[in-house]
N, C-alpha and C positions, 0 to 999 in steps of 0.2 A: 625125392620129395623136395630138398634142398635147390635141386636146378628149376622144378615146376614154380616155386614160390615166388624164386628171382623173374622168373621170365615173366609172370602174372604181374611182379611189381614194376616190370620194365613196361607192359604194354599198358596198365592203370596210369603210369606216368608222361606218357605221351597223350600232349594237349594239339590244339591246332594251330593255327599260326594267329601270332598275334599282330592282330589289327590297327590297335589302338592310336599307334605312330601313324599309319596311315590317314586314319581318319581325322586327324587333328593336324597332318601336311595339305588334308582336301581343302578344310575348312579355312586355312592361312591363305589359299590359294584364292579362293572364293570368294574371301576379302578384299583378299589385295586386289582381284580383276573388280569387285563392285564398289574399290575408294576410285581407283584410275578411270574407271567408266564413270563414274557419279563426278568424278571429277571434270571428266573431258565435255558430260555435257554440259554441267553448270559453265563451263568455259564458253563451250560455242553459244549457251542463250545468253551471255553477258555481252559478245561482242559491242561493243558501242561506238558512236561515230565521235571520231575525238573534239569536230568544230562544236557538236550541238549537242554531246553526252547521251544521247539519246541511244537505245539499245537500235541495234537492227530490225527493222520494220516499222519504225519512227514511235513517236511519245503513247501513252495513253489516251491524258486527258490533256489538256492546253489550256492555262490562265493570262490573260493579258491585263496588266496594269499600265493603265493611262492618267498620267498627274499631271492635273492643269495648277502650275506654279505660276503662272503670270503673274500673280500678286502674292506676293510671301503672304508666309502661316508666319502667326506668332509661335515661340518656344513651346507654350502647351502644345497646341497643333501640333509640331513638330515630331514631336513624342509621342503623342498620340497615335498621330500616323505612322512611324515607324512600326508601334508594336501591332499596328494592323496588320501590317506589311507581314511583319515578321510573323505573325501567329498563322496569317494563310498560307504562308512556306514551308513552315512546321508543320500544317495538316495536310498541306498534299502531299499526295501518293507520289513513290517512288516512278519514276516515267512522265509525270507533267513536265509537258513544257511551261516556262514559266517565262516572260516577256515584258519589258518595260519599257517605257515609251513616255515623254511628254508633250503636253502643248508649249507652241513656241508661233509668235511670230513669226521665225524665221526657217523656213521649210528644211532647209539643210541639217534641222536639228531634229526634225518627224522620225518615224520610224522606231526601230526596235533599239534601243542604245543596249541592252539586253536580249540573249535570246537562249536559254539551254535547258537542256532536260535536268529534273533532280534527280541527282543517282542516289545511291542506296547511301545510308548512314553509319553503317555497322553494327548497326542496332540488330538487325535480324540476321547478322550473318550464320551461319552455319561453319562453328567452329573445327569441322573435319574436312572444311573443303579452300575456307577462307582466314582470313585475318583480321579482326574487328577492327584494329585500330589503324592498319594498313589504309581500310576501306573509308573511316574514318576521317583520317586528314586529308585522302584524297577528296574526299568532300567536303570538305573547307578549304582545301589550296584551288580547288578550281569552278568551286561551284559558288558555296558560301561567300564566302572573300568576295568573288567579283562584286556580286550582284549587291554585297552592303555596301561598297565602296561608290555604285552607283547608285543608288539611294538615297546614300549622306549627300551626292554630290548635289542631286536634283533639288534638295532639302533646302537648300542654301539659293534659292536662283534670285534673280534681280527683277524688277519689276519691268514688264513690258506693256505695248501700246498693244496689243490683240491677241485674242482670244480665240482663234481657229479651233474649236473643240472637233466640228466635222472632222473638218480635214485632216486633223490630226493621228484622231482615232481611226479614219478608214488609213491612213498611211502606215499605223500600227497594225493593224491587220493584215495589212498585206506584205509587212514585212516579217510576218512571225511563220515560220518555218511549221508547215502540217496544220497550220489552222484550219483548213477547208476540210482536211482529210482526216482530221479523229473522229474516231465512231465513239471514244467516251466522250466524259463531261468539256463540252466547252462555255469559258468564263470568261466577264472581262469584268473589268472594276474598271471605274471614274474616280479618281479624284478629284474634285473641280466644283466650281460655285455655278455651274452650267449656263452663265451667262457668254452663249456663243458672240463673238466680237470678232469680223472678219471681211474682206472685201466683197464677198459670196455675199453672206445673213448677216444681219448684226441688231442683236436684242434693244441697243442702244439707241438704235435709227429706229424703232419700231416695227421692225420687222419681223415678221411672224412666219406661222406654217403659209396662210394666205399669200402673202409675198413671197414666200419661197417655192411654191406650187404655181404662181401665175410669171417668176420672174425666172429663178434659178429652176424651177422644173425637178419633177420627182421620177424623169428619165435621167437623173443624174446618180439617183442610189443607186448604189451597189444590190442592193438585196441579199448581203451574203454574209447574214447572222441569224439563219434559218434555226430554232431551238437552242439559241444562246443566253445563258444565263448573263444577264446584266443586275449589276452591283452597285449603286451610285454613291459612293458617299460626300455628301453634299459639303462645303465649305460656306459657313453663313456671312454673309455680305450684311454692312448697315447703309443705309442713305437715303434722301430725301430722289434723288435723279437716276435710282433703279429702275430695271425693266419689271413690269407687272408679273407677279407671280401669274395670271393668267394667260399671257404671252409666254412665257418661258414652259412652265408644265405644261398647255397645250401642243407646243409644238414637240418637246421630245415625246410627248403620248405619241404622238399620231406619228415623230420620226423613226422611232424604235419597231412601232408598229408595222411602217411599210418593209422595214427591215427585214421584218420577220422572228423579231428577237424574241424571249419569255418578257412579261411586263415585267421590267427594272424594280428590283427594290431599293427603297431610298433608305439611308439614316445619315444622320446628321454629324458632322465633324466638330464638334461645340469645341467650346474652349473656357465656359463659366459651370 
């Protein structure tokens, strides 16, 4: 009876194999292959091109800002305009391109003095795969940083004999990298008291859409601001030997228009 009991308590006593190790080396595993895979891809959709920050298959959306400095802003202005600047940078999305350009006189100075994508802030990183603050000052060492430092410079400029707004602004376009080719938001912004002054047009001479349609010819646009949002913000001019407000807002109605742009919103650059 003695040997039946033992044997009974040997075979109650045998359990089956334990798993549990198991299950919780699957699980380590599972991990670890979906941090390296989460990781490899967030890597390859980051690739970005190092001249223009832009991720691989170029920007989003694209903003161009064009500042007709030909005649200094006073300090208010100055300020003013900055935090315009700065607050439309702030709200773009990660991927614009963002582009600056002024009028000048002198052609050598047209085009994009600016031209790169915003990259990410840190803001939204994803702390299992990134590093907030890595991402961070990389965005101020090459993105941030530049483009104030161009800003400030324009801020400051000296006063000139002409006002090339045309020219200027189609020179900025075609130097900003994916303008034609975003399928999101494209923008531009004016700074400028849109008194065009130029060898072309010039508001000064009296010369209007009329003359500029019978002399310079509107086989000279581009046409290639097809559903572009235009921004204008206006700089207020005082004097007795300005061009008529009728002259001036007739024509960029009807230039913007052949363009093909959205109607320009105006608001005003005051300084009282």
């Amino acid at each position: 009876m003695a040997g039946r009991r033992s044997i009974r308590r040997g075979r109650r006593s045998r359990r089956g194999p334990n798993n549990t190790g198991w299950v919780l080396a699957g699980l380590c595993i599972v991990i670890i292959v979906g941090l390296f895979v989460g990781s490899q891809s967030l890597s390859s959709s980051k690739k970005i091109d190092q001249e223009t920050l832009c991720r691989v298959g170029g920007p989003v959306d694209v903003t161009t800002v064009l500042l007709d400095l030909t005649d200094p802003l006073s300090r208010t202005q100055q300020v003013r305009l900055r935090t315009i600047i700065d607050n439309e940078i702030t709200s773009s999305g990660t991927d614009t391109m963002i582009a600056l350009g002024v009028v000048s006189e002198f052609p050598d100075r047209w085009g994009a003095l600016f031209a790169k994508c915003k990259p990410e802030t840190g803001e939204e990183a994803n702390s299992l795969y990134e590093n907030p603050t890595l991402i961070k000052d990389k965005y101020e060492r090459e993105f941030l940083t530049p483009i104030s430092a161009k800003i400030d410079a324009t801020l400051t400029g000296e006063i000139e004999n002409q006002s090339p707004i045309m020219e200027a602004l189609q020179s900025l376009i075609a130097n900003t990298p994916h303008f034609t080719e975003v399928r999101g938001q494209r923008k531009i912004i004016i700074v400028s008291d849109m008194l065009q002054h130029s060898d072309n047009l010039s508001f000064y001479h009296g010369q209007g859409w009329d003359y500029f349609t019978s002399r310079v010819g509107e086989r000279r646009l581009a046409a290639n601001l097809s559903n572009v949002a235009v921004e204008i913000i206006r700089i207020p001019r005082a004097g007795s030997r300005l061009p008529s407000d009728e002259l001036v807002e007739g024509f960029w109605t009807r230039y913007f228009d052949r363009q093909g742009s959205r109607p320009p919103v105006v608001r005003p650059l005051g300084d009282l």
